[in-house]
N, C-alpha and C positions, 0 to 999 in steps of 0.2 A: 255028305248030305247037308251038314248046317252052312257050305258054302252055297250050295245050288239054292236051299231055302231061302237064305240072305239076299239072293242077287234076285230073285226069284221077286220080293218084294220092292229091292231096290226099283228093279224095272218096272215098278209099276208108278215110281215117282218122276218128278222135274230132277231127276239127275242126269247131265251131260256126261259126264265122265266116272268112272268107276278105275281107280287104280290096283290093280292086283301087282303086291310087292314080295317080294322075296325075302324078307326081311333079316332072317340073320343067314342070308349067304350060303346057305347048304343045298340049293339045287344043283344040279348038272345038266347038259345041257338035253340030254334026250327027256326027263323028266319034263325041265320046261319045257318042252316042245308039246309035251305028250298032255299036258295041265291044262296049260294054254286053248290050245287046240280042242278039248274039251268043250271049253268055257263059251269061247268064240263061235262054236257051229252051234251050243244050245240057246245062246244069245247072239245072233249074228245082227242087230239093230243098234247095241249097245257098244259104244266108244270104249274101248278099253287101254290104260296105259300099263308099263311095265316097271318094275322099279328095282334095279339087280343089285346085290352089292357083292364085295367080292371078298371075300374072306378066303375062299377057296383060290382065289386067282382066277375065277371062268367067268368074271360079269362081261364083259364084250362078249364070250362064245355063248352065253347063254339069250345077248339080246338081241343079237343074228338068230337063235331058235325062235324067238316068241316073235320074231317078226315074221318067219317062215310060217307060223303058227296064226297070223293073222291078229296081231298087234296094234295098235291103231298109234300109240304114243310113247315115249321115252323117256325113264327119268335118266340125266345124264348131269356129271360137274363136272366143273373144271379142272383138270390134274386127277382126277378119281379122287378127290377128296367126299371123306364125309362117316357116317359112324364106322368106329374100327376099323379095317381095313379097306373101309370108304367104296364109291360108288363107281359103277363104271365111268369111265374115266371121255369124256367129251373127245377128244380129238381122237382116241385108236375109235371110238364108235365110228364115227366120221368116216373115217380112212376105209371101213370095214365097208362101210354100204354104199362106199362108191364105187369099192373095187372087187366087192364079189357078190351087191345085191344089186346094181346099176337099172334095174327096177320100178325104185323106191326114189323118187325124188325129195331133197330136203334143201334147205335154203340155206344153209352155212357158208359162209366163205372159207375154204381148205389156208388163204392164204393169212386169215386174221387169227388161226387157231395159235401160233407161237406166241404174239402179241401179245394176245390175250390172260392165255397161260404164265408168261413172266410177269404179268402185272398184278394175277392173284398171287401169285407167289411170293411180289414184293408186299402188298396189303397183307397176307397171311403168316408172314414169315414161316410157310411150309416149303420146304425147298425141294426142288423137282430133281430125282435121282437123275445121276447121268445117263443113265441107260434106258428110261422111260421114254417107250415108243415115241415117235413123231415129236415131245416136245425138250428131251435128254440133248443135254450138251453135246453127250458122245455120241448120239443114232447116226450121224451123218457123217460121220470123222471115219473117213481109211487108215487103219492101223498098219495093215500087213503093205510091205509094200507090191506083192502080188496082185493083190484089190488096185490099188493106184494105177498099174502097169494095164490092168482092164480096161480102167477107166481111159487111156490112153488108145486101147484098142478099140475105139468106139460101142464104149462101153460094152465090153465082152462080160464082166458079170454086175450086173446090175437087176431091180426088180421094179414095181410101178410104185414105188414110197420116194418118188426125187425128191429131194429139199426144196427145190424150187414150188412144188406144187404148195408149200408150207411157212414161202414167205425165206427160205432158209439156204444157205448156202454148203456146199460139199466140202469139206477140209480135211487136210491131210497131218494125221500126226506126225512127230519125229522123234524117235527113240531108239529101242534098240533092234525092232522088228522093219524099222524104215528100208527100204529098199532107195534106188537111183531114182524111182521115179515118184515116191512118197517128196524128196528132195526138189524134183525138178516142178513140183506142181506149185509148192511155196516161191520156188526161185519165180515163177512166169508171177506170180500174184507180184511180187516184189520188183518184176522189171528187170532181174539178173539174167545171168545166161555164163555157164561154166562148158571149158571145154571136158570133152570125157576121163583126163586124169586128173584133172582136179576135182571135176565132181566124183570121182573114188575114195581121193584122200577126204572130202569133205563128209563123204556118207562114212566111211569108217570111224571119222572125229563125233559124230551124231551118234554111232553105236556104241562107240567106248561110255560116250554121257551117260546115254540108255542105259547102257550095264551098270552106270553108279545109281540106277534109280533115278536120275534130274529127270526133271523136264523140262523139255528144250522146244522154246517157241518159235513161232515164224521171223519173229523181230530177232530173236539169237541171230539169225541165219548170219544177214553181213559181218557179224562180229566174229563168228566163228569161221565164216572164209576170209577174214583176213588174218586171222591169229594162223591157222592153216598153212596159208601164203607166206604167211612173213618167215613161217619154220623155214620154209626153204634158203631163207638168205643168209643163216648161218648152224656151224656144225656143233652140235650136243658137246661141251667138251667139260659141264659141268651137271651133278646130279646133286639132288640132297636126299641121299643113303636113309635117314633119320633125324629127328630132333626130340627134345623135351622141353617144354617151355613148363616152369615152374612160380609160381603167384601164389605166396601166404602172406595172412597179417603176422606181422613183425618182424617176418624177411625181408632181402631186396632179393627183387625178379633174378631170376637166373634162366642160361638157357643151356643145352647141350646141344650139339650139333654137330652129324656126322656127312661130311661132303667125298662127291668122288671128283677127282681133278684129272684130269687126263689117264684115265687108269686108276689113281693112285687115293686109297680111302686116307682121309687125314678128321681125326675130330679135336673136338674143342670143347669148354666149357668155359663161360662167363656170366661177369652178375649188369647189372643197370641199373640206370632209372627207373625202368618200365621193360616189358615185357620184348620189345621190338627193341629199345636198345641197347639190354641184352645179347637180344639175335645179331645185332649187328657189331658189337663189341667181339663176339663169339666168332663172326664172320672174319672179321677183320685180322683176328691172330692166324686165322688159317691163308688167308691170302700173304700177309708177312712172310709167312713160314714157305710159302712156294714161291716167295720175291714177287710176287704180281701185286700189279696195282688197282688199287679198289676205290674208285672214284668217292669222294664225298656227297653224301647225300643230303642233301637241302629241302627234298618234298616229300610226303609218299603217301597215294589216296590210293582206297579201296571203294570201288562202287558194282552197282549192280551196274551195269548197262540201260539205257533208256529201252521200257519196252519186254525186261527179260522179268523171269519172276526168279524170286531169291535165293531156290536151292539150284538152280543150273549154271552160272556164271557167274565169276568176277572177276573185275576187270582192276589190275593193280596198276597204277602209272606211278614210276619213281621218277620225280628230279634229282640229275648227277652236275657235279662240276669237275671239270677233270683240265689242270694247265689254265686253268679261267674263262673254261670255255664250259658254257651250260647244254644240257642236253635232257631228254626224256626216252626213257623205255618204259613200253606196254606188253602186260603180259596177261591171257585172258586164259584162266581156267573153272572149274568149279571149287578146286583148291587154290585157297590165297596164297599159301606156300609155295606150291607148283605154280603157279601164276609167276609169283617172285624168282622162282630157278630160271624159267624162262627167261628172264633182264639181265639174271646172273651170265647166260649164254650170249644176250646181246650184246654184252659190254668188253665180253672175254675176248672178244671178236677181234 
């Protein structure tokens, strides 16, 4: 009764607008509807706006009600910021009343909503979840590679949320859930093109990453089908079983090192310089010991890959001289060690 009193006076003033808010976020939506609805048939003259917040998670379902309800206006932000669990959120309101109140005309551009949103995000330093409808990193990203293989079927599962309509484009992850055609959607973005058994071994090398947790990007991609391909040019005839590398103050580095050579486990321990010349001091009595020859090493970089991010790749290139003649092996994994066994196989060759 002291809201009907209030409004009851209000309207008899110069007020255009009257905001009825939700204030601390505990309606639901049949409530509002039912509140609303009220308000609006005993005042049907008076402008009224709505103001949801969402502490429950319902302020979009509840401003779909109060518009059914005969609403006249919206308080909406940007990213759903705003007290505690902040405001309905501008772009899912958006999305909502084009595709299930079609209606209700509004003058938004569906395509400036992402823009928009990453630009308070930079002024706010509030960072927008990845999964946050329409303007999340991940809403758009096929994970499974079932979804991708859809999207290939003209578009077999898909719904009216297209990236396009939001300024945004569809991407396809790659990890351990990737399927051939998660793969084959990066390779066309990239301009590549695999026949069917090497896009197999390719998707297997993408899942084993996946299985270590990396994440493996679209720029990975060339790097990882050529590391792939090159496997094929020579046979495994060298493993590293284990190692320990050990670094105290007021010791010298030492390493231990257990390798498989054709079959046959042989280890080693030695000390260095440094940590890696160790390793390779270590290396070297075990190549003695099997009478092979272990080329002299003159370089040895470790880098990310241009383009890759730092837990999924890296990419070791050693310079060898062997007879005075220089050479380089590349060996590209998420371990720099395994990275380095690989060269160990090219050179065995």
């Amino acid at each position: 009764e002291y809201v009907y009193q209030y409004l009851d006076f209000i309207s008899t003033q110069p007020v255009k607008r009257i905001l009825l808010p939700d204030t601390l976020g505990v309606l639901i939506p049949s409530e509002t509807f039912q509140f609303i609805s009220e308000i609006t048939k005993r005042y049907p003259n008076i402008h009224f706006d709505f103001h949801a917040h969402n502490d429950y998670d319902l302020s979009v379902a509840n401003v779909m009600e109060s518009l059914k309800a005969g609403i006249h206006g919206l308080h909406v932000t940007v990213n759903g910021m705003g007290e505690r669990a902040g405001n309905a959120p501008l772009a899912s309101t958006i999305a909502v009343i084009n595709d299930f109140m079609p209606e209700i005309e509004i003058g938004v551009k569906e395509t400036s909503l992402y823009s928009v949103s990453k630009l308070v995000e930079t002024f706010t330093g509030y960072r927008i979840p990845a999964n946050k409808p329409i303007v999340g990193d991940n809403v758009f990203t096929q994970t499974a590679g079932i979804h991708a293989d859809g999207d290939n079927k003209n578009n077999l599962y898909f719904n009216d949320l297209l990236p396009e309509r939001f300024g945004r484009k569809r991407k396809y992850a790659l990890g351990k859930t990737s399927g051939k055609a998660n793969i084959e959607k990066n390779l066309q973005e990239l301009g590549l093109q695999l026949n069917q058994e090497d896009l197999k071994l390719v998707t297997q090398r993408i899942i084993e990453l996946g299985d270590k947790k990396e994440t493996v990007t679209k720029e990975d991609l060339p790097y990882i089908i050529s590391d792939v391909l090159d496997s094929h040019t020579y046979q495994e005839k060298v493993t590293v079983e284990s190692y320990l590398l050990s670094h105290a103050k007021g010791m010298r580095p030492s390493t231990t090192i257990c390798l498989k050579i054709d079959g046959q486990i042989i280890e080693e321990h030695a000390q260095g310089d440094g940590q890696f010349d160790a390793f390779m001091n270590a290396l070297t009595k075990i190549y003695k010991a099997k009478k092979m020859t272990l080329p002299k090493l003159t370089d040895y970089a470790v880098r990310i890959p241009p383009g890759s991010s730092s837990d999924a790749l890296c990419e070791t290139i050693i310079t060898w001289v062997n007879d005075g003649k220089e050479f380089k092996t590349r060996g590209l994994d998420s371990d720099q060690i395994i990275a380095t066994q690989k060269m160990l196989n090219v050179i065995a060759v």
